[in-house]
LOTORTI-940741 format. One record per residue (C-alpha): x, y, z. Coordinates in steps of 0.2 Angstrom, whole numbers, padded with zeros to 4 digits, always signed. Example, Ala and Ser with C-alpha at 12.3 -4.5 7.8 and 13.67 -1.06 7.14 Angstrom:
LOTORTI-940741
+0062-0022+0039+0068-0005+0036
end
This chain:
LOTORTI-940741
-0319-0151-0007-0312-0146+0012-0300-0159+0009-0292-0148-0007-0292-0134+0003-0283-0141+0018-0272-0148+0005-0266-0133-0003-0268-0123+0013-0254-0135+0021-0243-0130+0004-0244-0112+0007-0237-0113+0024-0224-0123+0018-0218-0113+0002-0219-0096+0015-0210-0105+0027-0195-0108+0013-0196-0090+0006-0191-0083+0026-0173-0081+0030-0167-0096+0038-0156-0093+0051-0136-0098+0045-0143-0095+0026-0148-0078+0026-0138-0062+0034-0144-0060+0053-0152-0044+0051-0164-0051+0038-0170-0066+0048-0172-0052+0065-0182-0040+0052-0194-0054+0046-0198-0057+0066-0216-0052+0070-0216-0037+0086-0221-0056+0096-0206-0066+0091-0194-0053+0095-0199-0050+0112-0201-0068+0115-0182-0071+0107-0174-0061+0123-0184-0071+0136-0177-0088+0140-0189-0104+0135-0191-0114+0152-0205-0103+0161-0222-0108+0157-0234-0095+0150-0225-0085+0138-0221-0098+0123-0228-0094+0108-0215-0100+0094-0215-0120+0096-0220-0129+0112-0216-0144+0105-0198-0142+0100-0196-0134+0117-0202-0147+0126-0192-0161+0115-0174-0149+0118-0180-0150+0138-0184-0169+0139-0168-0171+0127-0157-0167+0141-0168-0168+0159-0158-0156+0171-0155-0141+0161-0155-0125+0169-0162-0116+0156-0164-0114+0138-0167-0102+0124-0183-0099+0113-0184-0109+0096-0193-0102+0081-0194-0116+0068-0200-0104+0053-0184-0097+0053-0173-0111+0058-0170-0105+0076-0165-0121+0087-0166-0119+0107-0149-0119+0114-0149-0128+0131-0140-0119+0146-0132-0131+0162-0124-0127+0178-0108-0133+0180-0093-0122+0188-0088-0142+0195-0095-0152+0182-0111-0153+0169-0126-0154+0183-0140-0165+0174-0151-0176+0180-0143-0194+0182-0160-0203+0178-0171-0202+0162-0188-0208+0158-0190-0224+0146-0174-0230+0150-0161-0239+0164-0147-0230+0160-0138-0218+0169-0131-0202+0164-0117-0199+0178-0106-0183+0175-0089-0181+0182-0088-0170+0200-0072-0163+0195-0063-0153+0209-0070-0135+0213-0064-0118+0206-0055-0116+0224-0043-0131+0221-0039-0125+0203-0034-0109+0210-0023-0117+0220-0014-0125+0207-0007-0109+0199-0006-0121+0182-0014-0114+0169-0014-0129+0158-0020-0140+0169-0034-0130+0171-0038-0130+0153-0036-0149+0152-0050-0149+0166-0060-0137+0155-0058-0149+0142-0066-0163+0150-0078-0153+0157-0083-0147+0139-0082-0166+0133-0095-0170+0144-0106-0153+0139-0104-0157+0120-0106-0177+0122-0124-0176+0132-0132-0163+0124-0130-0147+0132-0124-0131+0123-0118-0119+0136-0112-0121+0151-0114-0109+0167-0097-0108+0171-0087-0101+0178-0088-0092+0192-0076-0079+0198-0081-0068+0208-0068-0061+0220-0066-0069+0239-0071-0054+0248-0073-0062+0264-0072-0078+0269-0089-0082+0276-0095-0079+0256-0106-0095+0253-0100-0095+0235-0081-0095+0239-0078-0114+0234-0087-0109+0218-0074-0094+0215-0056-0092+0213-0047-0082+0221-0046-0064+0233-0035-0059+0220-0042-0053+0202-0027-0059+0192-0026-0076+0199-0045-0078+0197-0047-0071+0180-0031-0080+0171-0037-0096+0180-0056-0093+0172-0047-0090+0157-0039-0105+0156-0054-0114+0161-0064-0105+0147-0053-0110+0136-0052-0129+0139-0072-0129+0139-0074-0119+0123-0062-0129+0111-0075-0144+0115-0086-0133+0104-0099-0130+0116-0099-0112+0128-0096-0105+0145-0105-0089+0155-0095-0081+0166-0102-0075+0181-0109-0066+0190-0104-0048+0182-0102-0039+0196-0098-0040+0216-0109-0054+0219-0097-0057+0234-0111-0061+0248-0127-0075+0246-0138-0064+0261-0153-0056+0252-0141-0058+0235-0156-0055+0225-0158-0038+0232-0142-0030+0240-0133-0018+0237-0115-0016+0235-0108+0003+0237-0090+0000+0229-0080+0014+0223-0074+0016+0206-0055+0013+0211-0061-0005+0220-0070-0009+0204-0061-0007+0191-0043-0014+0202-0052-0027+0209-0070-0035+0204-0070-0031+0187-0052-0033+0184-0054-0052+0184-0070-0051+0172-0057-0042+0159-0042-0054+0159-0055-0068+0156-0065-0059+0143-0049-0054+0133-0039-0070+0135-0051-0080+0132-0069-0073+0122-0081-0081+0131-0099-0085+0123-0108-0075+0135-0106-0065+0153-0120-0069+0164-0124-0051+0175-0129-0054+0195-0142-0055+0207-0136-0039+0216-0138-0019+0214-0122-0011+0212-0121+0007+0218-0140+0008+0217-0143-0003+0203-0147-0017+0199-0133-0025+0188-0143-0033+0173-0150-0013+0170-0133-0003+0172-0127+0000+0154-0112+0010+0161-0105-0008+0166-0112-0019+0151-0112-0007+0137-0099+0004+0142-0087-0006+0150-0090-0023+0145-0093-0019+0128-0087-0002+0121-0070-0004+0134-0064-0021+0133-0073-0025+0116-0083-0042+0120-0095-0048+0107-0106-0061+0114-0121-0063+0124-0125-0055+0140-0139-0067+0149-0146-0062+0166-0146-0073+0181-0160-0084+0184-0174-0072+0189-0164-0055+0192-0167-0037+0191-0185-0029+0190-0188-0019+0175-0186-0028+0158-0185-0012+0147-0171-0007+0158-0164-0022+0156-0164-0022+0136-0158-0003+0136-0141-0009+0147-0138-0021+0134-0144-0038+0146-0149-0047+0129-0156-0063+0135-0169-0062+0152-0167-0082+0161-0180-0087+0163-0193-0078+0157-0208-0072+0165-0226-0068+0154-0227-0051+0163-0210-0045+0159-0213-0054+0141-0226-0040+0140-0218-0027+0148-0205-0030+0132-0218-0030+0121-0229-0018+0125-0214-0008+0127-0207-0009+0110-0226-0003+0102-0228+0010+0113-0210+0016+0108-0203+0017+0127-0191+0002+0119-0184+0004+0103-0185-0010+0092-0170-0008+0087-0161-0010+0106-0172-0028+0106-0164-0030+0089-0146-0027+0094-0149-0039+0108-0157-0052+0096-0145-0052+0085-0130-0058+0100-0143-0072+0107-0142-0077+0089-0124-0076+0084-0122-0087+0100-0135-0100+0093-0127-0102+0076-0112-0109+0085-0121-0121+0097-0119-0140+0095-0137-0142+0093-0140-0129+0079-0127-0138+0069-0136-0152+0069-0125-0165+0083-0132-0179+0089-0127-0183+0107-0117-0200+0109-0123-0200+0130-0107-0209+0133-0092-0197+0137-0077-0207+0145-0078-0205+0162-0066-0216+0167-0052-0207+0158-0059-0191+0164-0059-0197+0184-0040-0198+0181-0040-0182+0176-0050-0177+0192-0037-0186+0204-0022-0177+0196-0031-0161+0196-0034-0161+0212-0018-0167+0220-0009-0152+0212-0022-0140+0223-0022-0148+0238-0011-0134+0250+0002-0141+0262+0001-0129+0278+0014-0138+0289+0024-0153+0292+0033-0153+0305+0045-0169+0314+0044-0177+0293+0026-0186+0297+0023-0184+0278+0025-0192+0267+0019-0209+0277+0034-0221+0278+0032-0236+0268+0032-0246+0285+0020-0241+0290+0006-0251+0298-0010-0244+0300-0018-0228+0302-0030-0222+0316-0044-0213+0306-0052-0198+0316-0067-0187+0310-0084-0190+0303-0079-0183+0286-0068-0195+0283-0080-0206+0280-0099-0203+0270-0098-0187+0274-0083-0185+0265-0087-0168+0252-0083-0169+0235-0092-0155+0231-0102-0139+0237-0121-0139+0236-0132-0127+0227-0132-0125+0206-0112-0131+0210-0117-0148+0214-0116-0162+0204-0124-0178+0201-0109-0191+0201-0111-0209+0199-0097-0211+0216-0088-0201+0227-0070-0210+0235-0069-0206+0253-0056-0205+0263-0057-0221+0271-0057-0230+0252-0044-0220+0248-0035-0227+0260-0041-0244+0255-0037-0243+0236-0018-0236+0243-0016-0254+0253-0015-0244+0269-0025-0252+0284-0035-0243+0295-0034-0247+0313-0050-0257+0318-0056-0247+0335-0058-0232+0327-0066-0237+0311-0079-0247+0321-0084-0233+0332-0086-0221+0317-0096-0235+0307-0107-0235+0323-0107-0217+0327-0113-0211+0308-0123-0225+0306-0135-0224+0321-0136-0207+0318-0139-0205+0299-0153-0217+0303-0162-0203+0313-0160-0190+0298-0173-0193+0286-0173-0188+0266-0155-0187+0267-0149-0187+0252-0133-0175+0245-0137-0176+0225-0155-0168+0229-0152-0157+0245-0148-0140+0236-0143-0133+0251-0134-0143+0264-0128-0135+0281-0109-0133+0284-0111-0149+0295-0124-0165+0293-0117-0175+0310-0111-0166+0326-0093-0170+0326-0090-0186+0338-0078-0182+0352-0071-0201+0355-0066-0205+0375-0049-0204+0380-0047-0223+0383-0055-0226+0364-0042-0212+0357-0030-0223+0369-0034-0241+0364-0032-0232+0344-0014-0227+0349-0008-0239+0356-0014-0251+0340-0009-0240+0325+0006-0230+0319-0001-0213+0313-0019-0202+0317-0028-0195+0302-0040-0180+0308-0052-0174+0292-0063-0158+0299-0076-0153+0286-0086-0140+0281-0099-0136+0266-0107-0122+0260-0120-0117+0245-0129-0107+0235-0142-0096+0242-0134-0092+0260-0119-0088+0268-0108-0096+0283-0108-0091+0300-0093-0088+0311-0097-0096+0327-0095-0118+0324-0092-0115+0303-0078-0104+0303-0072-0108+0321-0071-0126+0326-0086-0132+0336-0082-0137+0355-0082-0157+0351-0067-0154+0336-0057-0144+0346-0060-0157+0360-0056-0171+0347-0038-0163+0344-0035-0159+0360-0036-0178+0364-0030-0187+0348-0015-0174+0348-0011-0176+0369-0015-0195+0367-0003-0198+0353+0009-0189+0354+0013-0196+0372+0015-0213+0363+0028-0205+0352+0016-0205+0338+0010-0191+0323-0007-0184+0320-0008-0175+0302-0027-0165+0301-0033-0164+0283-0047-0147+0280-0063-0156+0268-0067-0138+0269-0077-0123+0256-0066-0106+0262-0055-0104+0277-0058-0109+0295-0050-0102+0309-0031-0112+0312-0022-0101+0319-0028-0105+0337-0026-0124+0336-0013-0126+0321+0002-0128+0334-0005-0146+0338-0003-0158+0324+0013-0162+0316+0004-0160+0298-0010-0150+0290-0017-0153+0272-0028-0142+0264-0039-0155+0252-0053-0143+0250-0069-0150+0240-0057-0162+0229-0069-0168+0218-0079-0187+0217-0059-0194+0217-0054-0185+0232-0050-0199+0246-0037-0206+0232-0031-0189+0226-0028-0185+0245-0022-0201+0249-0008-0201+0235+0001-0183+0243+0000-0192+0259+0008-0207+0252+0022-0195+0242+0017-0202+0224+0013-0183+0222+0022-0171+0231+0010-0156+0235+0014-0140+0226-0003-0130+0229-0004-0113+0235-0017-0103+0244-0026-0092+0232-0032-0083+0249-0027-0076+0266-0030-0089+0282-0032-0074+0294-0029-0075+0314-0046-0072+0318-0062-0066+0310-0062-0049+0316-0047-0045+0305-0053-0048+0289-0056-0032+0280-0071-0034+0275-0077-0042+0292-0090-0027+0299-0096-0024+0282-0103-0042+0279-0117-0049+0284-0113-0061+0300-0122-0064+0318-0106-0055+0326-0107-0040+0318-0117-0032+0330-0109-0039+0344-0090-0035+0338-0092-0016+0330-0108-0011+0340-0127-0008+0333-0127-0004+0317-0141+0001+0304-0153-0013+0302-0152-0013+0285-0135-0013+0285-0123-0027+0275-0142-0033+0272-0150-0022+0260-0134-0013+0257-0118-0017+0260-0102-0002+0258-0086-0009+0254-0076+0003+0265-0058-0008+0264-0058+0000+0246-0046-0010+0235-0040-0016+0251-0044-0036+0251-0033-0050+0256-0016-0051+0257-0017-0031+0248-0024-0024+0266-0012-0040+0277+0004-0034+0271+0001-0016+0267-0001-0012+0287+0009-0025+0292-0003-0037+0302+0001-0056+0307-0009-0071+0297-0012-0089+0301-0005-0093+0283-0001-0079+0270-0008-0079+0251+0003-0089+0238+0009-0101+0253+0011-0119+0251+0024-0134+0257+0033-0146+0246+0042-0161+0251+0057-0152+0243+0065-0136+0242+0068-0123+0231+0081-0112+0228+0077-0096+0216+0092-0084+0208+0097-0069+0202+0082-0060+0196+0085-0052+0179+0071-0040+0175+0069-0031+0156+0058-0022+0144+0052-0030+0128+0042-0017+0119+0027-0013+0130+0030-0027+0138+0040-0031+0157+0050-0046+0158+0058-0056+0174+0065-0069+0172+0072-0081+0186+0079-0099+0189+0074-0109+0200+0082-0126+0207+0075-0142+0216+0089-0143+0231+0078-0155+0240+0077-0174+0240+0063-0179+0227+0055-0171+0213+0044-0157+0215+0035-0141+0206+0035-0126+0212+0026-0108+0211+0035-0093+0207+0024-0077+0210+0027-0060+0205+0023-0045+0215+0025-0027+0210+0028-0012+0224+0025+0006+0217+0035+0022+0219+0028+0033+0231+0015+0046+0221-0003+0053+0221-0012+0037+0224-0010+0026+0239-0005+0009+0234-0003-0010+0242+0014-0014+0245+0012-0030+0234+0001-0032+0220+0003-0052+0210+0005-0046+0193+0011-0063+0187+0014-0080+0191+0020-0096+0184+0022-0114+0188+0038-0124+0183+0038-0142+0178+0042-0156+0188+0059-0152+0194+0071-0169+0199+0083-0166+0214+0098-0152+0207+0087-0150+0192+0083-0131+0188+0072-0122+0175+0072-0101+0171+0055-0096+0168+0048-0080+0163+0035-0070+0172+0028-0059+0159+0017-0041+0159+0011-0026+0151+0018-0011+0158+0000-0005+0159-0004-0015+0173+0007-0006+0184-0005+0007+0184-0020+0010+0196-0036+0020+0193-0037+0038+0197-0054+0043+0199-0054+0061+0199-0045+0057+0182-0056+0042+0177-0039+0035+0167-0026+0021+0171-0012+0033+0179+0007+0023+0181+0016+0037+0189+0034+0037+0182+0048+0030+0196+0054+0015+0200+0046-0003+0204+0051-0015+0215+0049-0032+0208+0048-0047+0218+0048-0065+0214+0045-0077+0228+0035-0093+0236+0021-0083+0243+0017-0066+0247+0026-0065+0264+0038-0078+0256+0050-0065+0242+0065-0074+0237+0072-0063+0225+0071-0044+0219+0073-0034+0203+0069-0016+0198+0060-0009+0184+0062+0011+0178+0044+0018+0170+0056+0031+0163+0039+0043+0160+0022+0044+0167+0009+0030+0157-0010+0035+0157-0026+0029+0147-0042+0037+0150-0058+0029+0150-0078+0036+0149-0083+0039+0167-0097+0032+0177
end
């Protein structure tokens, strides 16, 4: 007899389990009504903290072991078909874990190069083709969004995030997330852009907060966030660790509700950052639908919240129904099967040519690059040159490669020798003292320091017996930086006393024996150059190329790419003229601008240089730079004509041609800068407004290319107005090679005054 009724009890559950909507059957509204008060606060809370589950453990566990690494996932609720959609880092490449249980394989990703060297591509589709790859990789090993990208504004150079961002500027950061949003999402698997808003400093990131006008905002960290969200409708938005003028972002509904989604019409899923903000019901009336990771007291906070009535059901509703619209379109929810075995090999090529376009050429004086073909061998200086060579920054922006190509191999696989002093007394030096450091390891340090090794300082009769034995001196400084903390000034953004020494030497040394030293920067931001920059012949910028950087760097130095990347930032003189520089957190603060609040640039942090960041504040008043924004050699030249500018509808045309007039074939950056009439408002005297990047021009080959915009992005913010004010007048408009670098002029004639109000804040 019990076994009838366990029988017939195991068919009721299943014919009730038919008769509920099944998610993808039956209209969203009916599977979120049929929820019980528990499933639909356990919906908005992310699946990967203990304590909190009560839908299926099981298939939760299963979707977590599927795909070991994961950052997080959503919750599953079998009865009505809901599947967990697995979330990964991944701003430089899907960040699993390599190893799995029960097998010998390995499940390597691609370390492609970081958002800083896309910036400085200024190529659009070549970022999309790395968003491409990256998606392959996301889609072929299980994963259904990726946390990516970042693009938060470069503030300040000490930012510990920078290598994961853009760009100081807003339109180069958001068309370039655009692009790479795009690339990721036609793999059929999602991004998150993050971190929605002015998450610009990693000190006390959790708890700061930044005191930004409405002016800044809107014209600079929030301006990017649109242009990515509207060129490129992103699955979700991921809101930041911070408080923005006095809250915290994740419960502000004037910035997700009204702006995000009421201004610039996004659709998808807002998801908090892993552990941020403090009051869930805030966080569900702002319009944060999906709480990472979860928590069992905010769990019943919601709850609890929801019977008492302190939450309307039908806000946890709302932000139900987005978690599942982005669910429905998951990999995993329409039933893929992983195949584990994306082609890495094709997409390492894609990571080399990425990242030759984005290194920057900062000088090259007396021809020393390219190298000559005759060359014999080159003396190769610096520890990061060797294993410390970084692919990489550290942090959620790491990833687990199967190789990283140092300078040395690159070297190696370009048939260039290195000359033998100098390569064994680096082997020796790095290798008697990475012995001393225990548990090193770079794929499981999640944060590493901006240097591992103390920078050797060879003797002057080492640097001698090197000179007199090779052609050419390589110098590779590095530098790295992370998640989680910021970077110092004093021996991470100035030089420390043995690499200055080191340059001094090689440079002195070589140079008396009528040889070249070219310095390449294996750097996260800026460092200081202007105080040492006058003693090499050649500087390269190779940023964090990626796992294929030695060949990537190796293949500019040869020539078989000419560089044609461009700073996406300023290189200032010093520290102390950055804008931003006595309103971030830094040991010098103190010191330079006198005692100031404890709290201060800790628990809060004013952003008194207004909309004034960057090259916006450098060429506004006039002040020198190391190197400008938009700067960048080639080993050709350009020549840029008549600029024709006109009026397409709404829309303001320039249009220019440009021609190679140099040697060898070459691409080049035309950039677009916009100066306003005199009115109400003070203004930069350049704002980017549009750029572009030409093919590969032969020598005495040219190509006209348009630079394209809406007139309504010659408007500023007024806030005593709270509209988009374009005062009528004329604009200057300038096409050149960088900022300080403006090649040609045209004029455009807003014949009446353009506004578009929006709801205040």
């Amino acid at each position: 007899m019990k076994k009838v009724v366990l029988f017939f009890g195991i068919l009721v559950g299943i014919n009730t389990h038919a008769q509920l909507p099944q998610l993808g059957k039956a209209q969203l509204k009916d599977v979120i009504s049929a929820m019980t008060m528990e499933e639909k606060a356990r919906m908005v809370f992310g699946a990967s903290t203990s304590g909190i589950d009560n839908s299926s453990p099981v298939l939760l566990k299963q979707a977590l072991k599927s795909v070991p690494g994961v950052a997080g996932v959503t919750a599953p609720i079998p009865r009505f078909g809901i599947t967990p959609a697995l979330l990964a880092d991944g701003p430089a490449g899907l960040r699993i874990e390599s190893k799995r249980a029960n097998t010998d394989a390995t499940f390597y990703c691609t370390n492609f190069p970081v958002a800083t060297v896309l910036a400085s591509t200024w190529n659009k589709d070549l970022v999309q083709n790395v968003g491409e790859a990256m998606g392959n990789e996301t889609f072929e090993y299980g994963a259904d969004v990726l946390l990516a990208p970042g693009l938060n504004i470069h503030r300040n150079p000490l930012c510990g995030r920078n290598f994961e961002y853009y760009s100081e500027d807003p339109l180069l950061a958001g068309k370039t997330a655009a692009a790479f949003v795009r690339g990721v999402q036609s793999q059929g698997v999602g991004t998150a852009i993050k971190h929605f808003a002015c998450n610009n400093q990693e000190t006390n990131r959790m708890n700061t907060n930044a005191i930004v006008s409405q002016r800044a905002l809107r014209e600079l960290y929030l301006k990017n966030f649109e242009i990515a969200v509207k060129e490129s409708n992103p699955w979700t938005v991921m809101t930041s660790y911070n408080k923005l003028n006095g809250r915290y972002t994740s419960e502000t509904p004037e910035l997700i509700n009204t702006i995000l989604r009421d201004e610039w019409g996004f659709k998808g899923m807002v998801m908090s950052d892993w552990h941020a903000g403090t009051n869930p019901v805030d966080q569900m009336l702002a319009g944060n639908d999906l709480l990472e990771p979860g928590k069992k007291a905010d769990y019943d906070t919601v709850l609890n919240g929801m019977k008492s009535g302190k939450l309307p059901v039908s806000v946890v509703e709302n932000n139900i129904e987005h978690i599942l619209e982005m669910v429905q379109k998951t990999p995993r929810f329409n039933g893929h099967i992983p195949t584990n075995k994306p082609d890495l090999k094709a997409h390492a090529l894609i990571t080399r040519q990425s990242a030759t376009e984005g290194l920057v050429l900062l000088k090259n004086e007396r021809s020393a690059l390219p190298l000559k073909s005759s060359l014999k061998n080159v003396a190769l200086f610096g520890v990061y040159s060797y294993d410390l060579f970084v692919a990489g920054g550290s942090g959620s922006g790491q990833v687990n490669k199967a190789y990283t190509v140092n300078l040395q191999q690159g070297f190696s696989n370009g048939n260039i020798p290195l000359e033998p002093n100098a390569l064994a007394m680096y082997s020796k030096y790095i290798g008697d003292s990475m012995a001393t450091i225990t548990n090193y390891n770079t794929t499981k340090l999640w944060h590493l320091p901006p240097y591992v090794l103390t920078e050797m300082a060879p003797s002057e009769s080492d640097v001698k017996t090197s000179a007199t034995n090779s052609d050419l001196a390589i110098i590779t400084l590095g530098r790295n930086s992370g998640e989680g903390f910021d970077r110092k000034i004093k021996y991470d953004y100035e030089l420390t006393d043995n690499e200055k020494k080191l340059l001094i030497n090689v440079c002195d040394v070589f140079h008396k024996a009528g040889k070249k030293v070219v310095v390449i920067l294996n750097i996260c931001g800026p460092l200081e150059t202007a105080s040492w920059k006058n003693l090499p012949d050649a500087i390269l910028v190779a940023w964090q190329p990626g796992q294929e950087g030695g060949n990537s760097i190796v293949d500019v130095l040869k020539g078989k790419e000419n560089p044609s990347g461009k700073l996406p930032m300023t290189f200032s003189i010093k520290y102390e003229d950055e804008p931003s520089a006595k309103n971030f957190p830094s040991e010098y603060t103190d010191e330079l601008y006198g005692k100031t609040d404890k709290k201060r640039n800790i628990d809060y942090i004013n952003y008194e240089e207004r909309i004034y960041v960057g090259y916006r504040h450098y060429s506004t008043i006039g002040k020198p730079v190391s190197y400008p924004f938009g700067f960048g050699l080639s080993y050709t030249s350009f020549k840029y004509g008549n600029l024709k500018v006109t009026a397409q509808g709404e829309d303001i045309v320039a249009s220019v041609t440009i021609s190679n007039t140099g040697k060898v074939a070459g691409k080049e950056v035309a950039e677009l800068y916009i100066t306003a009439p005199k009115g109400k408002l003070d203004k930069p005297k350049y704002e980017l407004k549009a750029f572009t990047k030409t093919k590969l021009l032969q020598p005495a080959e040219s190509q006209t290319v348009e630079l394209v915009f809406h007139k309504s992005e010659l408007a500023s913010f007024d806030e005593s107005l709270s509209s988009w004010v374009a005062d009528a007048g004329n604009y200057t408009i300038s096409v050149g090679a960088s900022v300080a670098d403006i090649r040609s002029k045209g004029v455009y004639n807003l014949s009446e005054k353009w506004e578009k109000k929006v709801k205040g804040w």
